[in-house]
TIVO-2410 file (N, C-alpha, C; in nm, 3 decimals):
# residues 175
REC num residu      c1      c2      c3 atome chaine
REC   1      X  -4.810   6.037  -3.333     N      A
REC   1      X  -4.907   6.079  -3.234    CA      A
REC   1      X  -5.045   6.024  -3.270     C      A
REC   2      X  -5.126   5.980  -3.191     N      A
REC   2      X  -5.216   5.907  -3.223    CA      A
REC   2      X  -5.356   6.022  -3.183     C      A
REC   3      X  -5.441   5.985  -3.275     N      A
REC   3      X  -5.574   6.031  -3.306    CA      A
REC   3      X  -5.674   6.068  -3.162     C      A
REC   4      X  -5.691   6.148  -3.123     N      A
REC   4      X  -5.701   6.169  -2.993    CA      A
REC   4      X  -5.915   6.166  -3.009     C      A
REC   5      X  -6.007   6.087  -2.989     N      A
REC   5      X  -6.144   6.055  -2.968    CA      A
REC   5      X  -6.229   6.088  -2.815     C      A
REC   6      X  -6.351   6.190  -2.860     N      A
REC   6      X  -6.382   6.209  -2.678    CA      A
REC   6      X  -6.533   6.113  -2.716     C      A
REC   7      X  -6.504   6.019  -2.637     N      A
REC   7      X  -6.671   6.039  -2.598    CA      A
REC   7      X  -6.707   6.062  -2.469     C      A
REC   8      X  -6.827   6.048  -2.505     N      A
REC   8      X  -6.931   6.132  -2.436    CA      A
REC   8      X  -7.061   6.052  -2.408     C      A
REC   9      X  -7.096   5.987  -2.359     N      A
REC   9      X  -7.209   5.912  -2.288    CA      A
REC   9      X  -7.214   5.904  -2.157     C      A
REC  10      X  -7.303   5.881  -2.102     N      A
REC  10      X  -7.384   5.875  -1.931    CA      A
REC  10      X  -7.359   5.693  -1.923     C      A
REC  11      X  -7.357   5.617  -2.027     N      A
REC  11      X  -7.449   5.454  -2.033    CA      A
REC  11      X  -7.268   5.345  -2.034     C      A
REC  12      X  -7.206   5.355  -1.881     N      A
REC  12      X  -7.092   5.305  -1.855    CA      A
REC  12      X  -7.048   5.180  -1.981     C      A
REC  13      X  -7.183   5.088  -2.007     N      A
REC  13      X  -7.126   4.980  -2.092    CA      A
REC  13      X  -7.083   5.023  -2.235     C      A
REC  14      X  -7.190   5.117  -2.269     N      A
REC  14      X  -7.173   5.180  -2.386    CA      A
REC  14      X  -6.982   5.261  -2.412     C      A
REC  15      X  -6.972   5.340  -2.324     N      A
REC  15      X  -6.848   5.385  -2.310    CA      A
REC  15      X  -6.707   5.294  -2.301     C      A
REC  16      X  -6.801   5.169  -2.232     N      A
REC  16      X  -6.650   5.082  -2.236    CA      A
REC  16      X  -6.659   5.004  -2.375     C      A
REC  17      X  -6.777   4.991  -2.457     N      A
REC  17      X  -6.744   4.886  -2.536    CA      A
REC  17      X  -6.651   4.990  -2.690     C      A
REC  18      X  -6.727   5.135  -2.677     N      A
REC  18      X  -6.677   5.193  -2.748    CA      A
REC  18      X  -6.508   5.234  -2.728     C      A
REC  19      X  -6.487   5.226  -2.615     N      A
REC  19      X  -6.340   5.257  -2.563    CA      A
REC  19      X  -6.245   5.140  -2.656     C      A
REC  20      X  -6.263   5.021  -2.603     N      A
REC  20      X  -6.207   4.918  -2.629    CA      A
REC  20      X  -6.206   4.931  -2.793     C      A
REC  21      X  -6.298   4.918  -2.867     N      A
REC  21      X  -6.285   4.913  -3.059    CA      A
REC  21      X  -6.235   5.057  -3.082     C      A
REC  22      X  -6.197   5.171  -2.992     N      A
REC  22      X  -6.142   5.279  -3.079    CA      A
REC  22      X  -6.037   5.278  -3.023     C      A
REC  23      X  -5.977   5.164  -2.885     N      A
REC  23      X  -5.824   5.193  -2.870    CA      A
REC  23      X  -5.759   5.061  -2.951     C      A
REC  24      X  -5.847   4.947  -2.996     N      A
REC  24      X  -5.804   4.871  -3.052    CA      A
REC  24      X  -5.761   4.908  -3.215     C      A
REC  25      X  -5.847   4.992  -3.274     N      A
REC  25      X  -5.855   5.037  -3.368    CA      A
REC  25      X  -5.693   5.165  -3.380     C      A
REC  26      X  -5.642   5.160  -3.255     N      A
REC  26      X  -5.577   5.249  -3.261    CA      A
REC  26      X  -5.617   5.410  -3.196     C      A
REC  27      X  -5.668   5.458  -3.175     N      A
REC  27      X  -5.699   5.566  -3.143    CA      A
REC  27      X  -5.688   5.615  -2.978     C      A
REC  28      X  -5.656   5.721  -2.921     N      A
REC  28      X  -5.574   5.750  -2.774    CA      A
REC  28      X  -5.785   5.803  -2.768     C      A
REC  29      X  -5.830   5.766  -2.670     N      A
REC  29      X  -5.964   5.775  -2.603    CA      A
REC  29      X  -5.942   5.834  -2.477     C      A
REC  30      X  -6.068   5.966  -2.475     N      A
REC  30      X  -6.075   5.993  -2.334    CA      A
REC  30      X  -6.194   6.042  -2.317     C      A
REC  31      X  -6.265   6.029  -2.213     N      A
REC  31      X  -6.442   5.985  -2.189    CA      A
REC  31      X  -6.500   6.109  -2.101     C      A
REC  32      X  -6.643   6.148  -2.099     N      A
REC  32      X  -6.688   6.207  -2.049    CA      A
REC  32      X  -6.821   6.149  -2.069     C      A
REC  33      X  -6.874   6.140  -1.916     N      A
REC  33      X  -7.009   6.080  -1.875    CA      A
REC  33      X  -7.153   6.213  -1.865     C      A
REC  34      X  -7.095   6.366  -1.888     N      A
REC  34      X  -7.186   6.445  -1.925    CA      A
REC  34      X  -7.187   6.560  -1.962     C      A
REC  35      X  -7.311   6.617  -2.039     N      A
REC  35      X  -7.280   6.721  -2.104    CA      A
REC  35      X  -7.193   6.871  -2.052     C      A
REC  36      X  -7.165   6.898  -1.938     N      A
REC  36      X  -7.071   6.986  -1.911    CA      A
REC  36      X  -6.931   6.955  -1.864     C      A
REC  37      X  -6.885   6.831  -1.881     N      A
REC  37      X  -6.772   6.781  -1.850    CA      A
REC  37      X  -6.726   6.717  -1.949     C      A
REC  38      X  -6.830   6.712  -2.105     N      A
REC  38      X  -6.822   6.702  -2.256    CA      A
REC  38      X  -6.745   6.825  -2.300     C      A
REC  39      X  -6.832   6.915  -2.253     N      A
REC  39      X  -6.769   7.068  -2.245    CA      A
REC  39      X  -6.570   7.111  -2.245     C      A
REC  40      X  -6.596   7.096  -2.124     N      A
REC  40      X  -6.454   7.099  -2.019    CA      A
REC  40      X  -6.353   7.047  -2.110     C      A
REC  41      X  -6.389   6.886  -2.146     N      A
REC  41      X  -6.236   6.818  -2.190    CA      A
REC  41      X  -6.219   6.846  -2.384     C      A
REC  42      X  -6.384   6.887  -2.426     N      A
REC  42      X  -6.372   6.882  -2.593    CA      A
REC  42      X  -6.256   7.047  -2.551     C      A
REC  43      X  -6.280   7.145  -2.482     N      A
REC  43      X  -6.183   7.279  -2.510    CA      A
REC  43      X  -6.003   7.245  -2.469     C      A
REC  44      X  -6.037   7.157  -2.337     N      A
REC  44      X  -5.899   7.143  -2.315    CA      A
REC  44      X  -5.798   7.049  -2.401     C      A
REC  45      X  -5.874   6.930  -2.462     N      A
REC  45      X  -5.816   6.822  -2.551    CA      A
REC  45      X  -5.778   6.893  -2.635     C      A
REC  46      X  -5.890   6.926  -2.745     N      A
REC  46      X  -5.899   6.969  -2.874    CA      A
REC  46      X  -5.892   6.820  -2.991     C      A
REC  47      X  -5.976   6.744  -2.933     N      A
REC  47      X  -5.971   6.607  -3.017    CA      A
REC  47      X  -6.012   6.617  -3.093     C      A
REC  48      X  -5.979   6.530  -3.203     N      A
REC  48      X  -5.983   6.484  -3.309    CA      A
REC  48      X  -6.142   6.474  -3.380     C      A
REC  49      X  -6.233   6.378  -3.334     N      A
REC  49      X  -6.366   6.400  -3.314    CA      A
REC  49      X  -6.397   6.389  -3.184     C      A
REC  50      X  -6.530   6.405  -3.204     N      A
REC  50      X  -6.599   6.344  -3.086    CA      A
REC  50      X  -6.777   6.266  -3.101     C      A
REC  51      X  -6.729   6.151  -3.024     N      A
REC  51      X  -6.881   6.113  -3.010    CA      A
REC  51      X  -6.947   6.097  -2.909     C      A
REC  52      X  -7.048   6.178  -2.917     N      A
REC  52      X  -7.131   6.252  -2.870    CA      A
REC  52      X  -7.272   6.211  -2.869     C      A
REC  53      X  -7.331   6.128  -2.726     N      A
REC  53      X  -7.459   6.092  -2.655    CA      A
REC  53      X  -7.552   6.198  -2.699     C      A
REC  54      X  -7.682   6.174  -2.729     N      A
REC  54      X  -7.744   6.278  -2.736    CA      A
REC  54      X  -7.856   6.319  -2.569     C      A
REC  55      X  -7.893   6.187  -2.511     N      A
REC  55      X  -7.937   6.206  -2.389    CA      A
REC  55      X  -7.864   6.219  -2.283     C      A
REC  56      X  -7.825   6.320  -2.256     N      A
REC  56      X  -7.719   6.309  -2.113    CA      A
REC  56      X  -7.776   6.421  -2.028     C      A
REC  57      X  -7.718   6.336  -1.886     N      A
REC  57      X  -7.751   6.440  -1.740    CA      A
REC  57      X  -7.683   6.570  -1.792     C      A
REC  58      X  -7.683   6.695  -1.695     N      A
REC  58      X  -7.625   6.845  -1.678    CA      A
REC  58      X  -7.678   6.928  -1.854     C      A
REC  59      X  -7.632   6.875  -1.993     N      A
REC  59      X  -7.629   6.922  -2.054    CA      A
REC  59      X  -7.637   6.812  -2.169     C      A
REC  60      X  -7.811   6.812  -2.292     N      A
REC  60      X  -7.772   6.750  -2.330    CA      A
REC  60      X  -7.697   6.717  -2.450     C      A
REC  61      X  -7.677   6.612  -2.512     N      A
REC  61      X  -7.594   6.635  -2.590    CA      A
REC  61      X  -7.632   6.750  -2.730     C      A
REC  62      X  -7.751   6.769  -2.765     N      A
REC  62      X  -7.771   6.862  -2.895    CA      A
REC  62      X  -7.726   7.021  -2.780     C      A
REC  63      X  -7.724   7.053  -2.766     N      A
REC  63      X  -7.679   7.187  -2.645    CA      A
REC  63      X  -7.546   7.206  -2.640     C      A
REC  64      X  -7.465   7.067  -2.602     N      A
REC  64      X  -7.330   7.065  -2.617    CA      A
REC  64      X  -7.288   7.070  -2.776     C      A
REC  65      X  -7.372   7.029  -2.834     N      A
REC  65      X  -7.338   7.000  -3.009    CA      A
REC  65      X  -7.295   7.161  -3.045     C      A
REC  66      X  -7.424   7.266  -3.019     N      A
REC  66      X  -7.445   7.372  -3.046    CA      A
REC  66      X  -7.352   7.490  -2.954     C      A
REC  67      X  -7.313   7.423  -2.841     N      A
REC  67      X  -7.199   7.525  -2.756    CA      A
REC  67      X  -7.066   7.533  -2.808     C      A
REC  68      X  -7.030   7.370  -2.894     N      A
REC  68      X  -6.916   7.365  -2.936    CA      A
REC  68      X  -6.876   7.404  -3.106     C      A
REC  69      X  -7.018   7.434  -3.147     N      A
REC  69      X  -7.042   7.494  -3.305    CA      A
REC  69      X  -7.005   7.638  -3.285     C      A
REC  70      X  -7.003   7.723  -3.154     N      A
REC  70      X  -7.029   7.826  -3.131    CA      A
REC  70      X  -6.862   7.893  -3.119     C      A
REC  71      X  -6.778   7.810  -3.035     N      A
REC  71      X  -6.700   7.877  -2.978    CA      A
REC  71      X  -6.545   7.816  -3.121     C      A
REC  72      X  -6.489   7.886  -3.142     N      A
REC  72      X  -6.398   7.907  -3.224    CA      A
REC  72      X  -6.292   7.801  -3.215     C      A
REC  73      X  -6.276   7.744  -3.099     N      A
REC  73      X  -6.168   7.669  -3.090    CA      A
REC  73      X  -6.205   7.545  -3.112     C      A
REC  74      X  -6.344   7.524  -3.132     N      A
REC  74      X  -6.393   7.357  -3.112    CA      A
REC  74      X  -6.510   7.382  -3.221     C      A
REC  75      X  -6.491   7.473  -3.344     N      A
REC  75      X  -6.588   7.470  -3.436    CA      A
REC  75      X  -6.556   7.366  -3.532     C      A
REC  76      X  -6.431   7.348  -3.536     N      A
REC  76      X  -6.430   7.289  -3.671    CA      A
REC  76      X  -6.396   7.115  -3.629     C      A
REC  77      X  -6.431   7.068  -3.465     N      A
REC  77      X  -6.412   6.963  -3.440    CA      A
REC  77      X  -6.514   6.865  -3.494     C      A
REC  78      X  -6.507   6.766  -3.525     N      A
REC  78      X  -6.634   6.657  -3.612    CA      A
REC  78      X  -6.697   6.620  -3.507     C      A
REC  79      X  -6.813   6.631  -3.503     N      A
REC  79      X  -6.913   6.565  -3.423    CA      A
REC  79      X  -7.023   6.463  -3.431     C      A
REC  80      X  -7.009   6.318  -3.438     N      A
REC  80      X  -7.060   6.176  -3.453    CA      A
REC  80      X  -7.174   6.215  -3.351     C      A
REC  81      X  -7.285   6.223  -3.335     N      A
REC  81      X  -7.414   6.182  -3.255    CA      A
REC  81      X  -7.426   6.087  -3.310     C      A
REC  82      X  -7.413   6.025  -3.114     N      A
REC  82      X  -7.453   5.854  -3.062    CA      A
REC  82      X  -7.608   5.874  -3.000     C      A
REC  83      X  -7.699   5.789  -3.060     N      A
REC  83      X  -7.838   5.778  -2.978    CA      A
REC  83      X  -7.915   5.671  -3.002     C      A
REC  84      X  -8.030   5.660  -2.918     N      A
REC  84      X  -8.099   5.574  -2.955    CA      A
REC  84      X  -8.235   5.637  -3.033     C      A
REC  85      X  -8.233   5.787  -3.007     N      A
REC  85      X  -8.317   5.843  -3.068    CA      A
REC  85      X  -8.322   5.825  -3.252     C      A
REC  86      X  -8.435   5.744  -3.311     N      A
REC  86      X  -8.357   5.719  -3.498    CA      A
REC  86      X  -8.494   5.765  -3.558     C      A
REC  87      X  -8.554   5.863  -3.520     N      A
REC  87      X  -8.676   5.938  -3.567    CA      A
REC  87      X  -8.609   6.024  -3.660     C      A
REC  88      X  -8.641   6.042  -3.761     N      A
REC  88      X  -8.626   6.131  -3.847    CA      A
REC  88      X  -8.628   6.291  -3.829     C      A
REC  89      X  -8.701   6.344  -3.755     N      A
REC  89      X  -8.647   6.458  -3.677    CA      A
REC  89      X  -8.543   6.470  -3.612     C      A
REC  90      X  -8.506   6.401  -3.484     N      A
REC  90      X  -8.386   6.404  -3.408    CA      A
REC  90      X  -8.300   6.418  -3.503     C      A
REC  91      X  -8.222   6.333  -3.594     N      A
REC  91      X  -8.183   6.314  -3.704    CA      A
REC  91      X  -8.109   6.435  -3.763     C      A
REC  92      X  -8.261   6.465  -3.831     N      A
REC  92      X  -8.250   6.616  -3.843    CA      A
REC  92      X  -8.217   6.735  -3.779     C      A
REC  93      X  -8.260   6.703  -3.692     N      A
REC  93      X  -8.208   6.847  -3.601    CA      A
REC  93      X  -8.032   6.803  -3.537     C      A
REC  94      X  -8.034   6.709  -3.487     N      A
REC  94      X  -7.860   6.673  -3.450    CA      A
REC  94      X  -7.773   6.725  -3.603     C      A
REC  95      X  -7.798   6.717  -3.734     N      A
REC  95      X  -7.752   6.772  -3.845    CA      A
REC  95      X  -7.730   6.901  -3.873     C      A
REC  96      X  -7.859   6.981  -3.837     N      A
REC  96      X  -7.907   7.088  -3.880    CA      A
REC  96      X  -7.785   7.199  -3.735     C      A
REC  97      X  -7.761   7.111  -3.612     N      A
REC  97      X  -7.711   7.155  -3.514    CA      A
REC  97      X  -7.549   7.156  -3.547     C      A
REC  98      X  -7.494   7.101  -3.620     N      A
REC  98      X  -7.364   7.085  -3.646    CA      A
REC  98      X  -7.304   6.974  -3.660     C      A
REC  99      X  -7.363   6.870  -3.613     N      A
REC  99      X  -7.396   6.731  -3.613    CA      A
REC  99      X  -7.314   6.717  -3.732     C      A
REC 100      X  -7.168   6.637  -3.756     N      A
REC 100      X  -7.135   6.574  -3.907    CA      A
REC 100      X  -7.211   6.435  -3.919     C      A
REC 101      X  -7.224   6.394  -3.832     N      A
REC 101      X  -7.292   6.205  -3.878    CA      A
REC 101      X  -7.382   6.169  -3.781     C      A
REC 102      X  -7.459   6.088  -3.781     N      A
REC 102      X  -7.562   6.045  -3.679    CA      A
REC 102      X  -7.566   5.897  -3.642     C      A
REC 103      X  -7.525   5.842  -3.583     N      A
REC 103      X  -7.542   5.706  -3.568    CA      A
REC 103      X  -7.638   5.651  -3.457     C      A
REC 104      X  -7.737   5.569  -3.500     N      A
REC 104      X  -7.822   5.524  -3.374    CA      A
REC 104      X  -7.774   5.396  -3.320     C      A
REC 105      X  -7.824   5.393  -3.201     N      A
REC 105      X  -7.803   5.261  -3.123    CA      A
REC 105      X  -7.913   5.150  -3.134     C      A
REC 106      X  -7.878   5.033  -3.156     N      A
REC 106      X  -7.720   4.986  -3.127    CA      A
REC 106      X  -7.669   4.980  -3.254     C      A
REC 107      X  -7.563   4.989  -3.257     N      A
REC 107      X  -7.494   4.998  -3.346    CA      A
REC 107      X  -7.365   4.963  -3.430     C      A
REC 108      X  -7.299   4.914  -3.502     N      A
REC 108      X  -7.151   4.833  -3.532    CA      A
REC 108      X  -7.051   4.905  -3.467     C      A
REC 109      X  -6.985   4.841  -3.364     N      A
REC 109      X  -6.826   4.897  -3.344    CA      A
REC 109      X  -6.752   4.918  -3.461     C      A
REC 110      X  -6.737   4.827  -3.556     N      A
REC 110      X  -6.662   4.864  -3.651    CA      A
REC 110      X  -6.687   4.893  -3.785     C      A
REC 111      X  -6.826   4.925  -3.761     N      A
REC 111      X  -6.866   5.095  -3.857    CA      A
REC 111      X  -6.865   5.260  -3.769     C      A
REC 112      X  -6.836   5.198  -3.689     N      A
REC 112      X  -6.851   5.315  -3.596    CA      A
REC 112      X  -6.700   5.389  -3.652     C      A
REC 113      X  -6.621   5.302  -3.650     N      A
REC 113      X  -6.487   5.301  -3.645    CA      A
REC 113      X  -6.436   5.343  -3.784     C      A
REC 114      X  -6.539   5.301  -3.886     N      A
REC 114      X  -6.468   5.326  -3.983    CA      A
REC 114      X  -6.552   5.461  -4.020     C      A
REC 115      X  -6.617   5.502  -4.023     N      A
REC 115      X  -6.722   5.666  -4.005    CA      A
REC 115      X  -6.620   5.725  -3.961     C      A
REC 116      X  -6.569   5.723  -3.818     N      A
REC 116      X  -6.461   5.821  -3.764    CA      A
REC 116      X  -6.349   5.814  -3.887     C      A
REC 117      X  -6.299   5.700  -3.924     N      A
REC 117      X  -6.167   5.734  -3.982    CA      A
REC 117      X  -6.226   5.791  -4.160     C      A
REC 118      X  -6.376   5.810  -4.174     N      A
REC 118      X  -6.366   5.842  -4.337    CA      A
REC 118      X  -6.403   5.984  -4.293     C      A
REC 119      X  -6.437   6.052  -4.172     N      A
REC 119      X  -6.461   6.120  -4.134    CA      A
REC 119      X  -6.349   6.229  -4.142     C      A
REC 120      X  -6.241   6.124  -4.045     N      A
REC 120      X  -6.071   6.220  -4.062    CA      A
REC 120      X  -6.067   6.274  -4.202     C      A
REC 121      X  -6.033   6.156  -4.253     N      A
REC 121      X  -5.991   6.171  -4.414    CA      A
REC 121      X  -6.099   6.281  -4.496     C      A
REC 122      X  -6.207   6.310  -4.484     N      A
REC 122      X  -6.239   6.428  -4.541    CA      A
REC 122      X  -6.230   6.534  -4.515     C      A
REC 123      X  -6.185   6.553  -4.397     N      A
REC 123      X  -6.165   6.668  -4.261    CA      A
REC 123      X  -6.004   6.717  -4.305     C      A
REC 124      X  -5.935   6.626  -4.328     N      A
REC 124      X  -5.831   6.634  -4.410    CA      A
REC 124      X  -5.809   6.715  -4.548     C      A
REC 125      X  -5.871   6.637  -4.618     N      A
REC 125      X  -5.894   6.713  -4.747    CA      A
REC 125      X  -5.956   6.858  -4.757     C      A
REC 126      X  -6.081   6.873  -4.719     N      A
REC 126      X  -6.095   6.989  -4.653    CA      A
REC 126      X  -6.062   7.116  -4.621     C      A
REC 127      X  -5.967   7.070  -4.501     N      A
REC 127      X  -5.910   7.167  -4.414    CA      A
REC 127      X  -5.808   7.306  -4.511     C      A
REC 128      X  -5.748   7.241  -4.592     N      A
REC 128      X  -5.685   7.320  -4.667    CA      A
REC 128      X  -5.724   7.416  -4.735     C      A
REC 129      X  -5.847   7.366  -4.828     N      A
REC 129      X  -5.931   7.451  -4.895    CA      A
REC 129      X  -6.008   7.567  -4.826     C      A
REC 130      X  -6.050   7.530  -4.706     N      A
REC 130      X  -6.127   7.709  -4.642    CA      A
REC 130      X  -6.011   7.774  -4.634     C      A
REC 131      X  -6.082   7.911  -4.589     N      A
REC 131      X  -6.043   8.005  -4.576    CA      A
REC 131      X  -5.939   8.017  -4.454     C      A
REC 132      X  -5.939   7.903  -4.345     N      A
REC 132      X  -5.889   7.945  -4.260    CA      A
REC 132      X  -5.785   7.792  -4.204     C      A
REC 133      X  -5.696   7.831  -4.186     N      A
REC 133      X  -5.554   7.704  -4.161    CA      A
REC 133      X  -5.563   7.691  -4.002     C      A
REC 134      X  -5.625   7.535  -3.997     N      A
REC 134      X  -5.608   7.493  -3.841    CA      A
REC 134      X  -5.462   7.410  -3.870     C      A
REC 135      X  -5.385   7.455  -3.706     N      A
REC 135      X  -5.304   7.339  -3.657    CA      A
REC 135      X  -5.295   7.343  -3.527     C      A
REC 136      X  -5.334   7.200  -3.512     N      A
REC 136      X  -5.368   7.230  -3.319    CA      A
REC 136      X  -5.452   7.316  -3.313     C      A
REC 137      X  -5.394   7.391  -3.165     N      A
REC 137      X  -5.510   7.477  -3.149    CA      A
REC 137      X  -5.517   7.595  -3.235     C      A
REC 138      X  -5.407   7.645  -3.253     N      A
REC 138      X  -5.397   7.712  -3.363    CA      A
REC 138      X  -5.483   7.782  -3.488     C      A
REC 139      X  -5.548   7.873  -3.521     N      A
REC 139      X  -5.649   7.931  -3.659    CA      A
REC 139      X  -5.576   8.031  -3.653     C      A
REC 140      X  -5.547   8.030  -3.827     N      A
REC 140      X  -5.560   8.149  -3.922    CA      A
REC 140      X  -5.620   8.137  -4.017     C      A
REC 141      X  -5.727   8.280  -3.963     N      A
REC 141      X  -5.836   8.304  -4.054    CA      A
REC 141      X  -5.764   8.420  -4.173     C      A
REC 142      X  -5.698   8.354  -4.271     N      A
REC 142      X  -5.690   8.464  -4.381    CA      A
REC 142      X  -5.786   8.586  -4.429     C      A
REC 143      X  -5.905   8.572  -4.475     N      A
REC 143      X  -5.988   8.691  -4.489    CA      A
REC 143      X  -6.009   8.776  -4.440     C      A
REC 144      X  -5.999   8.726  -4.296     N      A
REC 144      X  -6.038   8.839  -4.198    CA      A
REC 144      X  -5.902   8.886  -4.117     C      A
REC 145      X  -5.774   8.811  -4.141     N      A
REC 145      X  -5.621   8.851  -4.154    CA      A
REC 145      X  -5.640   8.822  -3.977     C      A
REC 146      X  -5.651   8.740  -3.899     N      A
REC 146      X  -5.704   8.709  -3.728    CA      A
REC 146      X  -5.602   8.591  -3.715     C      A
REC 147      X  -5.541   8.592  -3.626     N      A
REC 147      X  -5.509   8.455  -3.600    CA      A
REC 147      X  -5.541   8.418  -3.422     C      A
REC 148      X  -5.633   8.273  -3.392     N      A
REC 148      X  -5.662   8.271  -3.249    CA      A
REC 148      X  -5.599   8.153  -3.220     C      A
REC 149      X  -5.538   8.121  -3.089     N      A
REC 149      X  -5.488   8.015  -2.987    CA      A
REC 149      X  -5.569   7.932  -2.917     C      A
REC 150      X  -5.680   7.856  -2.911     N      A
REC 150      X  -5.794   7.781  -2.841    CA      A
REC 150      X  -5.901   7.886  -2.847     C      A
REC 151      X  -5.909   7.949  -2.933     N      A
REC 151      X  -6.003   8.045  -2.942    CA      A
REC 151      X  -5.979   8.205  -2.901     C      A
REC 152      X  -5.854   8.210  -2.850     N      A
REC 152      X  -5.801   8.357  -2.838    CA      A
REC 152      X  -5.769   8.432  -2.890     C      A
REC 153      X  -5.851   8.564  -2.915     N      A
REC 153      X  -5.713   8.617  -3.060    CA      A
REC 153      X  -5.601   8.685  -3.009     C      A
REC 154      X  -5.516   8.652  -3.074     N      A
REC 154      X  -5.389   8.708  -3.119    CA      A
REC 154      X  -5.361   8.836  -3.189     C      A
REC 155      X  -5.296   8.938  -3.122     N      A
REC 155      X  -5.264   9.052  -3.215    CA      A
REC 155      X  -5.120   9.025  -3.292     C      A
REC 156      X  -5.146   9.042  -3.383     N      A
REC 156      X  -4.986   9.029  -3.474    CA      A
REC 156      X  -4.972   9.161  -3.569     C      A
REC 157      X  -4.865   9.195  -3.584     N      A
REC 157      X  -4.845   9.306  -3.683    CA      A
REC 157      X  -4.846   9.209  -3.844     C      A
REC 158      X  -4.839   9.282  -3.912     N      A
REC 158      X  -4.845   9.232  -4.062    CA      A
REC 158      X  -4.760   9.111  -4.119     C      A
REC 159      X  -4.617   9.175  -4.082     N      A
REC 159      X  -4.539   9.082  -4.113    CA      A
REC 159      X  -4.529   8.934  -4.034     C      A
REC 160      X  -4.603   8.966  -3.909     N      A
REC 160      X  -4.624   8.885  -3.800    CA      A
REC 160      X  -4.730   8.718  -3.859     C      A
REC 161      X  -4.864   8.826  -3.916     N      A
REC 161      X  -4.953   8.776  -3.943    CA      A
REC 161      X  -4.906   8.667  -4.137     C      A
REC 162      X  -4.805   8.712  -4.167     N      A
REC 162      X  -4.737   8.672  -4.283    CA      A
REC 162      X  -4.649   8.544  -4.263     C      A
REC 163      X  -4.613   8.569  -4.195     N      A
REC 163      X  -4.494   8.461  -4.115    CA      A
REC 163      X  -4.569   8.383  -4.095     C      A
REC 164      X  -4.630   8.346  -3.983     N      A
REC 164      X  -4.770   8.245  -3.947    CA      A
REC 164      X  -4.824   8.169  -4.050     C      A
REC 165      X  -4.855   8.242  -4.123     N      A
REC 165      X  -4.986   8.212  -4.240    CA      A
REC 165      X  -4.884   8.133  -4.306     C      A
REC 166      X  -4.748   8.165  -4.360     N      A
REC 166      X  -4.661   8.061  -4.451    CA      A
REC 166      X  -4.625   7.939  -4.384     C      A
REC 167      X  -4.538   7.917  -4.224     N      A
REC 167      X  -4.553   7.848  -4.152    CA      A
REC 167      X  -4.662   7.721  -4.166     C      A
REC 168      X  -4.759   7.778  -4.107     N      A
REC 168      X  -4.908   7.692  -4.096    CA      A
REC 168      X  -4.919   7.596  -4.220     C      A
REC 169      X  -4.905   7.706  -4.319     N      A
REC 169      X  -4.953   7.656  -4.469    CA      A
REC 169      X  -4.837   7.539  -4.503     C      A
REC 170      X  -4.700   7.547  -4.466     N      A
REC 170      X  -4.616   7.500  -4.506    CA      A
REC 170      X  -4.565   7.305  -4.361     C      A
REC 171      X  -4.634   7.329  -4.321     N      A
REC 171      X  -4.619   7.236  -4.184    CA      A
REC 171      X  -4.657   7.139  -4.264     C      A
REC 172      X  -4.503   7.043  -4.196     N      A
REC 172      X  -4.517   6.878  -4.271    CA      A
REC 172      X  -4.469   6.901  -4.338     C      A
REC 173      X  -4.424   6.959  -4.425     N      A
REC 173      X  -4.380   6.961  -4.578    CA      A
REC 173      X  -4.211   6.936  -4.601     C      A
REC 174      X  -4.183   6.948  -4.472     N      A
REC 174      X  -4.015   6.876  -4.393    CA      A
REC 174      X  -3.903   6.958  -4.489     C      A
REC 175      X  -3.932   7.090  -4.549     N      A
REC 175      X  -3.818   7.155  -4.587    CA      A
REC 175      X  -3.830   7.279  -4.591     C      A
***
């Protein structure tokens, strides 16, 4: 199954040139031209990362950064801010917002490309160590003993919540 990438820009050339080096690169791409239709497809996908315009019509992108830091199902998605903004504030604040990387325009397709994939790979490593086991849409938050579906919680009884948690933990492991 291939690596599923949203972007997110208003600037058509921009979107196609990035389309082309992340499906060449391998990666399944699917686009959104603004910040509430960034919205819409980051909850319904649940991709992989996303990169993410910071000037866009409806909603802009630091807003969407911070809507999708917020809601449970799309917290722990990586978020690349694309801009032309390279002031040291913006910067800062796209970071300080949830922002994992910042890239200004213009910029290398194939650093772009390789950011996303060192990006995976630590997201990877990672993932195991918190407190809480994503798969798919899927979270279990151990500490707080919760498990949610795209952000829904789930009631489970104990043994319920036991089962899951070994499952999750044990996926891939092919025995």
């Amino acid at each position: 199954m291939k690596t599923t990438i949203l972007v997110v820009d208003d600037e058509p050339d921009a979107v196609e040139l990035i389309e082309f080096n992340l499906k060449s690169a391998g990666f399944h791409v699917i686009c959104a031209a603004d910040g509430a239709e960034a919205l819409k497809k980051a909850r319904a996908a649940l991709p992989s990362v996303i990169l993410l315009d910071v000037m866009l019509p409806e909603v802009d992108g630091m807003e969407v950064c911070k809507i999708l830091r917020r809601d449970p199902a799309t917290a722990g998605i990586p978020i690349i801010m694309l801009t032309a903004k390279a002031a040291e504030l913006d910067r800062v604040l796209g970071l300080e917002l949830g922002a994992d990387d910042y890239v200004t325009k213009p910029f290398s397709p194939r650093e772009l490309v390789l950011r996303i994939k060192a990006l995976r790979r630590r997201g990877q490593g990672l993932e195991e160590k918190s407190d809480q086991i994503r798969f798919g849409a899927l979270c279990v938050d151990d500490p707080r003993h919760q498990v949610s579906v795209q952000g829904k919680r789930i009631e489970l009884t104990a043994t319920e919540f036991e089962l899951i948690t070994v499952l999750a933990q044990r996926r891939g492991l092919g025995g």
